[in-house]
Backbone as ProteinMPNN parsed JSONL, in Angstrom:
{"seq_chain_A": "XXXXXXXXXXXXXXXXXXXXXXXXXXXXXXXXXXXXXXXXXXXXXXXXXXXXXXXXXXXXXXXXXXXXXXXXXXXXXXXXXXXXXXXXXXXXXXXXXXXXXXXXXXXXXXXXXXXXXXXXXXXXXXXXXXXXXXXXXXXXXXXXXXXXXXXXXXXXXXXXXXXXXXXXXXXXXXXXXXXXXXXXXXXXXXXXXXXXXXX", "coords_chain_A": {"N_chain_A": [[258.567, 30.604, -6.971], [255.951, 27.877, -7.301], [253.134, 27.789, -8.149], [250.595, 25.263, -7.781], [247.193, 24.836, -8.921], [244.179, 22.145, -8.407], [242.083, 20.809, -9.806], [239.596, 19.388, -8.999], [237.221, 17.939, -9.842], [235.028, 16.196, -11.842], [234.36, 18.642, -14.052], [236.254, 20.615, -14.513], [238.687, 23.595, -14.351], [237.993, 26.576, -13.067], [237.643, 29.832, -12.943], [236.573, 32.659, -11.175], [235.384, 35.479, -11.229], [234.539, 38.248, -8.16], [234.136, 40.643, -8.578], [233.371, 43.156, -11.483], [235.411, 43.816, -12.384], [238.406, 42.695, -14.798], [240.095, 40.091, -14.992], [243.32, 39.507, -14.386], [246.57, 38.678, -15.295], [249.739, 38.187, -14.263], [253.087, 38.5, -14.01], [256.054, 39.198, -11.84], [254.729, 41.834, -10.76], [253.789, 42.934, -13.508], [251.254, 43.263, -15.485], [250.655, 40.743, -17.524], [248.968, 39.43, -19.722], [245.223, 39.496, -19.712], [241.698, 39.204, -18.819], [238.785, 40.035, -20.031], [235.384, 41.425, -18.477], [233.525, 40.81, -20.451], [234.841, 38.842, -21.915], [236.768, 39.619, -23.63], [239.915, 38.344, -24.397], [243.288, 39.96, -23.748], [246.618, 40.087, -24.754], [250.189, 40.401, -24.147], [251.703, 39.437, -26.107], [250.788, 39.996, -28.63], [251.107, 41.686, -31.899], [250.629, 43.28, -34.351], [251.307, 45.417, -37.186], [251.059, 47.679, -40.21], [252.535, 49.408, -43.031], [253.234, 51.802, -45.309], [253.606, 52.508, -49.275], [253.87, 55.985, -49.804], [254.547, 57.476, -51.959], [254.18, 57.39, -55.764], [256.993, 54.833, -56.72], [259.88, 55.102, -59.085], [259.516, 55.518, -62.62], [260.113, 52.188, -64.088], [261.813, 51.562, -62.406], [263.656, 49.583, -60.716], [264.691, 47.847, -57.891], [265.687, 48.084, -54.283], [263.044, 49.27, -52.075], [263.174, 51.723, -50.477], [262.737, 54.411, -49.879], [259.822, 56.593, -49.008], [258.284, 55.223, -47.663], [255.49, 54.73, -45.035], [254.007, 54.65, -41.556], [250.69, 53.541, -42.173], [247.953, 55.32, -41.445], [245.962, 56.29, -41.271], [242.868, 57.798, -39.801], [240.928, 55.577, -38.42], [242.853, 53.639, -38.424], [244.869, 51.713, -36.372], [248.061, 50.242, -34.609], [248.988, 47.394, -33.617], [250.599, 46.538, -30.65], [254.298, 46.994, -29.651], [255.09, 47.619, -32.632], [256.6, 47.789, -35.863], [260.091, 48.421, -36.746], [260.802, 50.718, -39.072], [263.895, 51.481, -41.619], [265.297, 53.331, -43.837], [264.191, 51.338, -45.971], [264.453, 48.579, -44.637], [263.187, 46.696, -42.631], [262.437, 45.768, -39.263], [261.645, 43.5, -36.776], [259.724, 43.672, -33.439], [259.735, 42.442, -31.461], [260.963, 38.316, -30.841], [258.803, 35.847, -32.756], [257.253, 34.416, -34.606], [256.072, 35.968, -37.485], [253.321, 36.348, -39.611], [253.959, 38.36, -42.887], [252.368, 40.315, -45.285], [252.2, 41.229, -48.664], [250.675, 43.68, -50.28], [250.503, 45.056, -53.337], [250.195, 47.547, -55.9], [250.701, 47.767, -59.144], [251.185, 50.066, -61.827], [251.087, 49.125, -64.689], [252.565, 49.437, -67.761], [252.679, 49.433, -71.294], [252.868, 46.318, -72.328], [253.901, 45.174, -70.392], [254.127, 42.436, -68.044], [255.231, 41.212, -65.863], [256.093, 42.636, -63.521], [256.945, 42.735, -60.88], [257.031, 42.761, -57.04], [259.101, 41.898, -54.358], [259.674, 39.961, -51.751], [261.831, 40.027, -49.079], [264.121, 38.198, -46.604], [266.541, 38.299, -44.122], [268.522, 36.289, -42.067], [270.836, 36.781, -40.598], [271.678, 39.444, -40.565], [272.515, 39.943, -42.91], [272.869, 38.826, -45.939], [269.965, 38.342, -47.952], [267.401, 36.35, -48.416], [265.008, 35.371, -50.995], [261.517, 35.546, -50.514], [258.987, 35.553, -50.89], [256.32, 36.23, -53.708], [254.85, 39.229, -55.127], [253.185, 39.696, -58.21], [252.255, 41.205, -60.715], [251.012, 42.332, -63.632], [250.301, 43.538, -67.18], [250.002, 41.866, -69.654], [248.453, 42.578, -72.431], [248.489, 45.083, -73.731], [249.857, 48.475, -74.644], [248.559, 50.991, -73.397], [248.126, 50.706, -70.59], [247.556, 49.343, -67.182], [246.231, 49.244, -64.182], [247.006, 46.901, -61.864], [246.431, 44.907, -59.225], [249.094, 42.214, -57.108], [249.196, 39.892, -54.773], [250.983, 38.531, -52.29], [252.322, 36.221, -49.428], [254.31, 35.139, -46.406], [256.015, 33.287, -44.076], [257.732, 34.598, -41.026], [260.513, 33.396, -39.036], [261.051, 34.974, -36.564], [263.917, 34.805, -34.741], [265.72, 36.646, -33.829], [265.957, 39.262, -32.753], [267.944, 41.079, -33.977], [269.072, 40.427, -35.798], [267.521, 38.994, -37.75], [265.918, 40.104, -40.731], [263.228, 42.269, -42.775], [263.049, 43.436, -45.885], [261.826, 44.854, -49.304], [261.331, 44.74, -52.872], [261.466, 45.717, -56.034], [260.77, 44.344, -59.381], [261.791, 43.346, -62.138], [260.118, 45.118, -63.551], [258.843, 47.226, -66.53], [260.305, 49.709, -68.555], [258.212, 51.97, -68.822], [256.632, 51.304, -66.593], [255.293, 51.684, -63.038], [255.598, 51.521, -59.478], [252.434, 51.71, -57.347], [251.559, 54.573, -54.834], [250.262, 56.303, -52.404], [249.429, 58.536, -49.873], [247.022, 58.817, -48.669], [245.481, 56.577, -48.922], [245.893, 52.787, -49.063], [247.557, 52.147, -51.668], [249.994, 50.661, -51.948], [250.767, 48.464, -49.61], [252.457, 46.88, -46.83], [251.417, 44.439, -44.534], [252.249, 43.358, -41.271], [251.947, 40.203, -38.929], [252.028, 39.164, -36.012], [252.283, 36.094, -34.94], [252.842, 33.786, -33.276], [255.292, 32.382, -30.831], [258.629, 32.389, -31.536], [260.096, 29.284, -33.376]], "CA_chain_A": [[257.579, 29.743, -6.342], [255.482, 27.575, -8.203], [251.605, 27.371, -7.624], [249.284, 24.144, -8.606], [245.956, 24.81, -8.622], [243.97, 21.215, -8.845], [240.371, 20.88, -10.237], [239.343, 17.889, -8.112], [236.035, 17.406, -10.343], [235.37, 16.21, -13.554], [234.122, 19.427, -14.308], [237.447, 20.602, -14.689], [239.008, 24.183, -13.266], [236.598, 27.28, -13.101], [238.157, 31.054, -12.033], [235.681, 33.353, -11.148], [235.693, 37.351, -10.299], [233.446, 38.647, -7.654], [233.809, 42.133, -9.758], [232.494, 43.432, -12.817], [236.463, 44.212, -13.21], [238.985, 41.725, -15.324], [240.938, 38.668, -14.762], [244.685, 39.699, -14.659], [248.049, 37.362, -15.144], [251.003, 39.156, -13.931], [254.745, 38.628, -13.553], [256.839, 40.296, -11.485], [253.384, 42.969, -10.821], [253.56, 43.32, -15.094], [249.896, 42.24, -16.264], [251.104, 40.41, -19.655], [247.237, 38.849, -19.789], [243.97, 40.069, -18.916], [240.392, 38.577, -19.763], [237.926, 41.514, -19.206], [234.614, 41.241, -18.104], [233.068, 41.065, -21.696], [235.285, 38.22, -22.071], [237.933, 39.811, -24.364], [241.114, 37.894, -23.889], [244.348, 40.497, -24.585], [247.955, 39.589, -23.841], [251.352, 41.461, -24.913], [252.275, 38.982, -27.61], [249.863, 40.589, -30.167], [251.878, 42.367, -32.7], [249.732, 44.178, -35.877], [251.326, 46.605, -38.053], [251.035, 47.847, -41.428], [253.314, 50.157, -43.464], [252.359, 51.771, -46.799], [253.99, 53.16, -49.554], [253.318, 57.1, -49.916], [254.856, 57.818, -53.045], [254.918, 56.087, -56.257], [258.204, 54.613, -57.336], [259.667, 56.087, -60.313], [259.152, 54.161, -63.776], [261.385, 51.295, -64.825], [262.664, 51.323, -61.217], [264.363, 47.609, -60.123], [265.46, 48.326, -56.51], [264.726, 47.906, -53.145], [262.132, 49.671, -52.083], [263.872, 52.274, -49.368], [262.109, 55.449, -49.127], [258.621, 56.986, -49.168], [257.04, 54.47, -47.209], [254.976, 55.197, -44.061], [252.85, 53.873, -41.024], [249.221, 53.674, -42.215], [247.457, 57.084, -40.65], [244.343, 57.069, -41.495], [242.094, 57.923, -38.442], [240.565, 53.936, -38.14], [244.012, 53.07, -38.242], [245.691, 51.67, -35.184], [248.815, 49.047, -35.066], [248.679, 46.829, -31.82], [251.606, 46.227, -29.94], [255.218, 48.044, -30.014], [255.293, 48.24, -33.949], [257.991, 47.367, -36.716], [261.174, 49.777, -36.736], [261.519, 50.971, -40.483], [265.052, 52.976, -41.551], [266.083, 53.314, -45.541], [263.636, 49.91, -46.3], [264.659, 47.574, -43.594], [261.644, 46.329, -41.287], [262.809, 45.177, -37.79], [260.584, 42.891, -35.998], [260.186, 44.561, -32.079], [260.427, 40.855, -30.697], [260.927, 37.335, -31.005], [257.919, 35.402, -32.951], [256.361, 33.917, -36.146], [255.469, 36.497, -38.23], [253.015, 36.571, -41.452], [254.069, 39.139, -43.98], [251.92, 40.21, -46.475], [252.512, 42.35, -49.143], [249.385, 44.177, -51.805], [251.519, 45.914, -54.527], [249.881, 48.263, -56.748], [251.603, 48.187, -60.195], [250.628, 50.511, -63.184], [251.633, 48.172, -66.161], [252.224, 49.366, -69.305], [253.752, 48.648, -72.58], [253.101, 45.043, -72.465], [254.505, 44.723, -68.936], [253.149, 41.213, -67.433], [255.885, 40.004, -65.146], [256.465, 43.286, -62.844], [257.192, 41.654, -59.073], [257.652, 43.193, -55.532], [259.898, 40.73, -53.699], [259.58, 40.401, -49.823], [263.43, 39.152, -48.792], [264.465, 38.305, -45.476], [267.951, 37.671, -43.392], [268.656, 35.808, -41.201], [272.226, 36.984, -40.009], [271.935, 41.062, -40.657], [273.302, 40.38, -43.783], [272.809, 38.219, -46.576], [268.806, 38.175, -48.236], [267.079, 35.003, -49.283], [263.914, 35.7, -51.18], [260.934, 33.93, -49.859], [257.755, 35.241, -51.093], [256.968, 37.239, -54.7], [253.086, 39.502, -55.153], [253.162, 39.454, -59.79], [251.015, 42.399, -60.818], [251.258, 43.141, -64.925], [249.795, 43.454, -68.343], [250.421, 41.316, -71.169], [247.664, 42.714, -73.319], [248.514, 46.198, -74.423], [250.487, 49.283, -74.525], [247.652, 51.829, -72.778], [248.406, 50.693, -69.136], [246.767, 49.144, -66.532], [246.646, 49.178, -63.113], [246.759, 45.289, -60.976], [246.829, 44.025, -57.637], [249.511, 41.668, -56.514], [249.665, 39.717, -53.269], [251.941, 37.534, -51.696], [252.438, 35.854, -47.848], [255.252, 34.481, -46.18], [256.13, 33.319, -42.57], [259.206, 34.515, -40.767], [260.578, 32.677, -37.869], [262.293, 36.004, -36.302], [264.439, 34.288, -33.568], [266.597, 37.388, -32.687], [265.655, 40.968, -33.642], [269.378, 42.057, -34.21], [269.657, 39.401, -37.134], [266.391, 38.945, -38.325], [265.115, 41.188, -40.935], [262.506, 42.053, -43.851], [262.972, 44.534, -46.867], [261.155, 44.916, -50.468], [262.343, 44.91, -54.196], [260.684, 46.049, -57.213], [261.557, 43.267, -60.257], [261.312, 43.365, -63.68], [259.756, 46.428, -64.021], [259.224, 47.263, -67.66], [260.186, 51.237, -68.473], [257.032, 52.94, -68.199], [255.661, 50.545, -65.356], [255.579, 51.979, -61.87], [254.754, 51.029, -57.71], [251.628, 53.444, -57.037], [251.794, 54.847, -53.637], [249.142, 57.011, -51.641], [249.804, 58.804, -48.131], [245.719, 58.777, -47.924], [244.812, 54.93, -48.993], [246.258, 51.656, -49.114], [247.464, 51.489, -52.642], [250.799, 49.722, -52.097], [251.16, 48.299, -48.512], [253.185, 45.856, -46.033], [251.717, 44.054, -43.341], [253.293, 42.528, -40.499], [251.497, 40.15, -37.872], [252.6, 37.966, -34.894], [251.212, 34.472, -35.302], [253.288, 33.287, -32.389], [256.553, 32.121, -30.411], [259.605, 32.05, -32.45], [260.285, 28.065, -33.29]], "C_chain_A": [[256.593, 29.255, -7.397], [253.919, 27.295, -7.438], [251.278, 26.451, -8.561], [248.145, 24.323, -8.581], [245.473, 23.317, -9.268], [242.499, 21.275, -9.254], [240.091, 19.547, -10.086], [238.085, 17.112, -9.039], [235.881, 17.208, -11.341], [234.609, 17.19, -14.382], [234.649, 20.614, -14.694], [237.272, 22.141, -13.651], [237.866, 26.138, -13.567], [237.299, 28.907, -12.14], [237.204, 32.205, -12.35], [236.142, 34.65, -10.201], [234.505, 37.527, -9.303], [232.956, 39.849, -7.663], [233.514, 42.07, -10.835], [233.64, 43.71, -13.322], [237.078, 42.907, -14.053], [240.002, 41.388, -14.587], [242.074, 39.028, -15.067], [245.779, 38.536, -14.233], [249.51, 38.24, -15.483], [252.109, 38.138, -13.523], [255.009, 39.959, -13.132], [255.682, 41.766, -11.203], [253.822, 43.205, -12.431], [252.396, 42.595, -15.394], [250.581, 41.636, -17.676], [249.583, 39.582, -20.083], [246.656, 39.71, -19.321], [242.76, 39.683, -20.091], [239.419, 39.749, -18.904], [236.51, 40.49, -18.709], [233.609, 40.349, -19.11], [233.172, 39.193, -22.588], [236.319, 38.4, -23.64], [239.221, 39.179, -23.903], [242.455, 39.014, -24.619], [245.552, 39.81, -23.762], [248.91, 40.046, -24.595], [251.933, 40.538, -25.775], [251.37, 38.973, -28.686], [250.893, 41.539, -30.752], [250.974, 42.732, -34.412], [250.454, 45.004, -36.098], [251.208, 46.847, -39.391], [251.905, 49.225, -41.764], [252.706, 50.706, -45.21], [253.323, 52.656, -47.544], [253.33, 54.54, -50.147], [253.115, 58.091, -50.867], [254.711, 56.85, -54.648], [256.153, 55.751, -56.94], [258.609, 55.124, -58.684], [260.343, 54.795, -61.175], [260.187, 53.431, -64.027], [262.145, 51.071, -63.521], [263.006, 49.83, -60.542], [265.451, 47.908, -58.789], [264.606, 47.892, -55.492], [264.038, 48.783, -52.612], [262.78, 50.897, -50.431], [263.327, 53.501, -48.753], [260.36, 55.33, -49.905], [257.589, 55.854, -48.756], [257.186, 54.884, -45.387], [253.965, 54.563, -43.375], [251.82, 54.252, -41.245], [248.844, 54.953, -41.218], [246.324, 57.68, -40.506], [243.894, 57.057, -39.786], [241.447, 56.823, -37.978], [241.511, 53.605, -37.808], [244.711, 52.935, -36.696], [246.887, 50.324, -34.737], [248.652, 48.635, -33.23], [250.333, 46.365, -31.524], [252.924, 47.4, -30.139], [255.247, 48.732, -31.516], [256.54, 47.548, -34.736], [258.748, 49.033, -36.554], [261.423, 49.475, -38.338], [263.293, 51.999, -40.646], [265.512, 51.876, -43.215], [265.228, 51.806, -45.99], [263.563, 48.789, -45.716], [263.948, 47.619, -42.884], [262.692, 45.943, -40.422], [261.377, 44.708, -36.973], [260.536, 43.622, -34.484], [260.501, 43.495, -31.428], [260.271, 39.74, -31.22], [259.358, 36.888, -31.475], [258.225, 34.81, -34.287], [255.52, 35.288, -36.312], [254.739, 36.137, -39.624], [253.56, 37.859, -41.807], [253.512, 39.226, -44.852], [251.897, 41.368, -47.195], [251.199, 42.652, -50.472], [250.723, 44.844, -52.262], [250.573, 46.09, -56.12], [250.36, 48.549, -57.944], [251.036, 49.019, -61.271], [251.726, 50.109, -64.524], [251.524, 49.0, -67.249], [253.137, 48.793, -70.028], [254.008, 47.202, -72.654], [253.669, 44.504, -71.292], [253.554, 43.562, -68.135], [254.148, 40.567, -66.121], [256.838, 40.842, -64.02], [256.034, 42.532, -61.603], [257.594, 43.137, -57.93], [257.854, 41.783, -55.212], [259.937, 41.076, -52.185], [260.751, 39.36, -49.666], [263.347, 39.425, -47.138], [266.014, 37.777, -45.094], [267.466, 37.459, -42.208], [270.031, 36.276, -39.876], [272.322, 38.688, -40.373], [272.758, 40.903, -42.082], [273.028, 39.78, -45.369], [271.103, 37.472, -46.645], [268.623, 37.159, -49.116], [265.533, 35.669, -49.709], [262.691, 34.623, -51.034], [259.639, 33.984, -50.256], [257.932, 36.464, -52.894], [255.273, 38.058, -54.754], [253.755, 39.769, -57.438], [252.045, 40.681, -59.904], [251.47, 42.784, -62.754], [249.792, 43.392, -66.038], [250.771, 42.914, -69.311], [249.857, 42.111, -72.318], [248.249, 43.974, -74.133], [249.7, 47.42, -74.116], [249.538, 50.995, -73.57], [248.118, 52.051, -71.154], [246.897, 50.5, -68.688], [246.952, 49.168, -64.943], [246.406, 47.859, -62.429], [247.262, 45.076, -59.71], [247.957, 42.862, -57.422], [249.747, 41.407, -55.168], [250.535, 38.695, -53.008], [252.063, 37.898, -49.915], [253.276, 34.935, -47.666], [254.954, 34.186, -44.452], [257.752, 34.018, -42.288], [259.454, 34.227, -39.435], [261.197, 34.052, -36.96], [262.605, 35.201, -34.824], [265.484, 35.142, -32.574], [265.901, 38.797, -33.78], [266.699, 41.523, -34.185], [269.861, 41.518, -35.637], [268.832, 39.264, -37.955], [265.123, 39.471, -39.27], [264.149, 41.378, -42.302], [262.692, 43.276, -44.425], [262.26, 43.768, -48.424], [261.575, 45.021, -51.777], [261.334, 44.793, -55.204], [261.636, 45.417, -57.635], [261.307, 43.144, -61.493], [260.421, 43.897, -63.883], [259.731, 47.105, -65.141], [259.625, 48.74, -67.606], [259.446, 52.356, -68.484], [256.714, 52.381, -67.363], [256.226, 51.434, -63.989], [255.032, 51.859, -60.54], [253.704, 51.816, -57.953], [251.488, 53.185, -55.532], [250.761, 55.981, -53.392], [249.485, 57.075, -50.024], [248.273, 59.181, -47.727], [244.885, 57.394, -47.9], [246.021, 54.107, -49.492], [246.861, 51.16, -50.209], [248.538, 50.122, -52.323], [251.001, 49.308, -50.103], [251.57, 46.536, -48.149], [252.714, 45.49, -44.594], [252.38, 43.297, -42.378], [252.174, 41.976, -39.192], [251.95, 39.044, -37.185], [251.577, 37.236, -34.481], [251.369, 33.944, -33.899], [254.605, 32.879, -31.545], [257.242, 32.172, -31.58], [259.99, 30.376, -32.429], [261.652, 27.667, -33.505]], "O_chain_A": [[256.328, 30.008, -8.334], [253.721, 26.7, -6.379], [251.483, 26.544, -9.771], [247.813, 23.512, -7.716], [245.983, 22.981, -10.337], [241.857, 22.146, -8.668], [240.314, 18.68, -10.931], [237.96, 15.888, -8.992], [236.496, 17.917, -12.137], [234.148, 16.745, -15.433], [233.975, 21.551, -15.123], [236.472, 22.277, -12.725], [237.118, 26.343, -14.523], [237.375, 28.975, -10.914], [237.029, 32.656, -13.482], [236.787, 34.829, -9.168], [233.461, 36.95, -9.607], [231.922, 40.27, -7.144], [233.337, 40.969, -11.357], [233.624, 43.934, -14.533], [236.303, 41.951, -14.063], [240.658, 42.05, -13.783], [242.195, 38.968, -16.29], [245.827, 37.794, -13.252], [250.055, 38.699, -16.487], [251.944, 37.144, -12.816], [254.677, 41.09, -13.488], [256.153, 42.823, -11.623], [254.553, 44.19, -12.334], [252.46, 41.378, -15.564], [250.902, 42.278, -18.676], [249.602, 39.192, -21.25], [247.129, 40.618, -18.639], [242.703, 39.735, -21.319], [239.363, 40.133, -17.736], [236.51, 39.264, -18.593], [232.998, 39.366, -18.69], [232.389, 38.568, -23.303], [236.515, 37.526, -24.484], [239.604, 39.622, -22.82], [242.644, 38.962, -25.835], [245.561, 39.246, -22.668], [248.645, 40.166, -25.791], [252.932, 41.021, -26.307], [251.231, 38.067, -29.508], [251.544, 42.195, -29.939], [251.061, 42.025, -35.416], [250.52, 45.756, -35.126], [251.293, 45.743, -39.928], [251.992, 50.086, -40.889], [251.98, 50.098, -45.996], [253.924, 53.511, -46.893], [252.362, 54.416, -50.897], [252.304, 59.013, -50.951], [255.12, 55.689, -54.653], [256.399, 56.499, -57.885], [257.729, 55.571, -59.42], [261.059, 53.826, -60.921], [261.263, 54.001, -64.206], [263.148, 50.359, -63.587], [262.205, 49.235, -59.821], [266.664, 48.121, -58.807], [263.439, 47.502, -55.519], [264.86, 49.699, -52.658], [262.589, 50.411, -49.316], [263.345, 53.745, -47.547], [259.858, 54.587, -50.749], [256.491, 55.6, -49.252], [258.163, 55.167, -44.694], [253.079, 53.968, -43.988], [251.537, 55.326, -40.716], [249.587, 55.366, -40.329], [245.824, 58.708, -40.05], [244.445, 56.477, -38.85], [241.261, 56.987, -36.773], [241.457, 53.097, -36.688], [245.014, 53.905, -36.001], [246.286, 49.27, -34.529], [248.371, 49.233, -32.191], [251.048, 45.866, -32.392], [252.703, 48.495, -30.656], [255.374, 49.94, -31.714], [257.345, 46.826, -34.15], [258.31, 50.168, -36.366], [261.974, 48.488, -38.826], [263.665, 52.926, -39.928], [265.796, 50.723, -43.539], [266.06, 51.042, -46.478], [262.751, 47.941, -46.087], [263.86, 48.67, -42.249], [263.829, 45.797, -40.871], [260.388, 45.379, -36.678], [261.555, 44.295, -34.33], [261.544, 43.496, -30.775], [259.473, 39.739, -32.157], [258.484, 37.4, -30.776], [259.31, 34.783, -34.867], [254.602, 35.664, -35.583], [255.366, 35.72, -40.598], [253.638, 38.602, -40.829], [253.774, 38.354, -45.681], [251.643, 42.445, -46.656], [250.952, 41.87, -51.389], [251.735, 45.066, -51.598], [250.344, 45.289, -57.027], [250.559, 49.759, -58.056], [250.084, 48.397, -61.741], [252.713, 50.635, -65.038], [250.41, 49.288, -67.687], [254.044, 48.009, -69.748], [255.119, 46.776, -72.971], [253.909, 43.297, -71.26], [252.431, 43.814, -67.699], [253.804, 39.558, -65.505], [257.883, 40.373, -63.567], [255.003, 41.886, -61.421], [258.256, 44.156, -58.13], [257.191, 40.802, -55.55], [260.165, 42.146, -51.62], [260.702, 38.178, -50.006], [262.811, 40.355, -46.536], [266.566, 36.909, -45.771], [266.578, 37.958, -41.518], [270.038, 36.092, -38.659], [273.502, 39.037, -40.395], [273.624, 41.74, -42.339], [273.0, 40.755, -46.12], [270.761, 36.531, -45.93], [269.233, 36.932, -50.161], [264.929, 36.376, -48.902], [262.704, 33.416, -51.274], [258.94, 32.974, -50.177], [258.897, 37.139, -53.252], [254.395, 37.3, -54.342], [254.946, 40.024, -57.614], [251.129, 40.881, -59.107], [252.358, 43.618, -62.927], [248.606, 43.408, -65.711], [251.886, 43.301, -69.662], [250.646, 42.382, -73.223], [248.471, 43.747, -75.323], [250.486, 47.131, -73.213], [250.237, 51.957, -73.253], [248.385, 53.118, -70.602], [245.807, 50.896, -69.099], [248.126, 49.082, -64.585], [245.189, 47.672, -62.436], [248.431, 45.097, -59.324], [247.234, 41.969, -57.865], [250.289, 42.202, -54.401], [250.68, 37.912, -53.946], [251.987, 38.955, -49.29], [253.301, 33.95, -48.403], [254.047, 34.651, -43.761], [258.694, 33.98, -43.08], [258.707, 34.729, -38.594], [262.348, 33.704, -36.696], [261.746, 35.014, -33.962], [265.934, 34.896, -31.455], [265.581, 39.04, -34.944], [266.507, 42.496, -34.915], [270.725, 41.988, -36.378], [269.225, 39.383, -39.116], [263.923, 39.423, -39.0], [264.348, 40.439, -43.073], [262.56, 44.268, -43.708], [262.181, 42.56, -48.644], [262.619, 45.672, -51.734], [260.479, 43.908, -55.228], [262.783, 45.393, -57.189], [260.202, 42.663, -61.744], [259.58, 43.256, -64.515], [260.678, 47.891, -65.131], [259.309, 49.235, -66.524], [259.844, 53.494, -68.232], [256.036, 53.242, -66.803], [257.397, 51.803, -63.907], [253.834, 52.135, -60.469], [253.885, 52.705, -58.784], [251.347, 52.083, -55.002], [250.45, 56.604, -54.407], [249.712, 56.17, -49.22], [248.093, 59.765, -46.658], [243.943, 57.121, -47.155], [246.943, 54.568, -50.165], [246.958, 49.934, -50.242], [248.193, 48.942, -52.387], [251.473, 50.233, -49.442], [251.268, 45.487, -48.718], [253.27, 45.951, -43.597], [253.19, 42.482, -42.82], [251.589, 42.813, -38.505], [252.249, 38.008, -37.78], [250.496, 37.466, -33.939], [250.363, 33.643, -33.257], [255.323, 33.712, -32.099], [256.64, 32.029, -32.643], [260.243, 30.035, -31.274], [261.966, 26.478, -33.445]]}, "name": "protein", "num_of_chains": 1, "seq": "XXXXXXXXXXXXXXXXXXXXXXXXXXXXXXXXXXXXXXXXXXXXXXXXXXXXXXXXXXXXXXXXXXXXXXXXXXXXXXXXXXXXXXXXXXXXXXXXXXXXXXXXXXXXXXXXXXXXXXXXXXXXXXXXXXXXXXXXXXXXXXXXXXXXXXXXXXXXXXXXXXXXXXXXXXXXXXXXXXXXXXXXXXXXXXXXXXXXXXX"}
């Protein structure tokens, strides 16, 4: 059944509670909306998570990035919606959308190392990775070591969850250089957030 509501005035349309409770938009009795009182608007296509690595990679390492990473934990910490499914490095989106991806990557450069990369790859078909975004973190200058930030952001259209997927790759990695990882702060982490519909 389809309802019209019309807003006859040029004042347009105007829905008002006669509680102090919130404004719910249900299917099927499932709220998938609700505007509170406050005027918070939530609705079940929010998707936040973040992932972090816990360990750091070991030196000279050029691989994909498969273990020792973990959902954020700190006690602030809270991801909104179902979550990403990790297993051996492979993200899984939980549903259909536009995702950003963004990746910090913590490198400790040495030995002249300027052109160490994490790579954020995605498929499309469960099988075959196109690389789409890169975060650069080195030292040119010296042999001492340094530690640098790299970021990088991508979109990903995910149009099916079964096909659709995101993993990580350490890249030209000199032989002392290595990820740094922390299971109490943020050094190296992966977020994931839902922008909107899948297009």
């Amino acid at each position: 059944m389809t309802v019209k509501i019309n807003a006859d005035t040029s004042d347009g349309l105007k829905l008002e509670s006669d509680t102090s409770g919130a404004i719910d938009f249900q299917s099927n009795g499932t709220t998938n909306a609700s505007l509170d009182s406050t005027g918070n608007f939530t609705h079940k296509g929010i998707e936040v998570d973040m992932f972090r690595l816990h360990n750091p990679t070991s030196d000279g390492a050029n691989a994909d990035i498969t273990a020792n990473l973990e959902r954020c934990d700190d006690a602030s910490f809270s991801k909104i919606g179902t979550g990403m499914t990790e297993s051996s490095g492979i993200f899984t989106f939980p549903r259909t959308g536009v995702y950003k991806v963004t990746v910090q990557a913590l490198v400790d450069a040495r030995d002249g190392d300027g052109t160490a990369e994490v790579q954020t790859s995605v498929t499309i078909n469960n099988s075959s990775y196109d690389i789409t975004a890169v975060a650069v973190a080195g030292d040119d200058a010296g042999s001492n070591g340094v530690q640098v930030t790299g970021y990088s952001q991508c979109f990903v259209n995910c149009t099916n969850t079964s096909n659709v997927k995101v993993k990580f790759t350490t890249n030209s990695f000199g032989s002392s250089s290595h990820l740094e990882g922390s299971s109490d702060q943020n050094n190296t982490s992966f977020c994931f957030e839902r922008l909107g519909d899948s297009q």
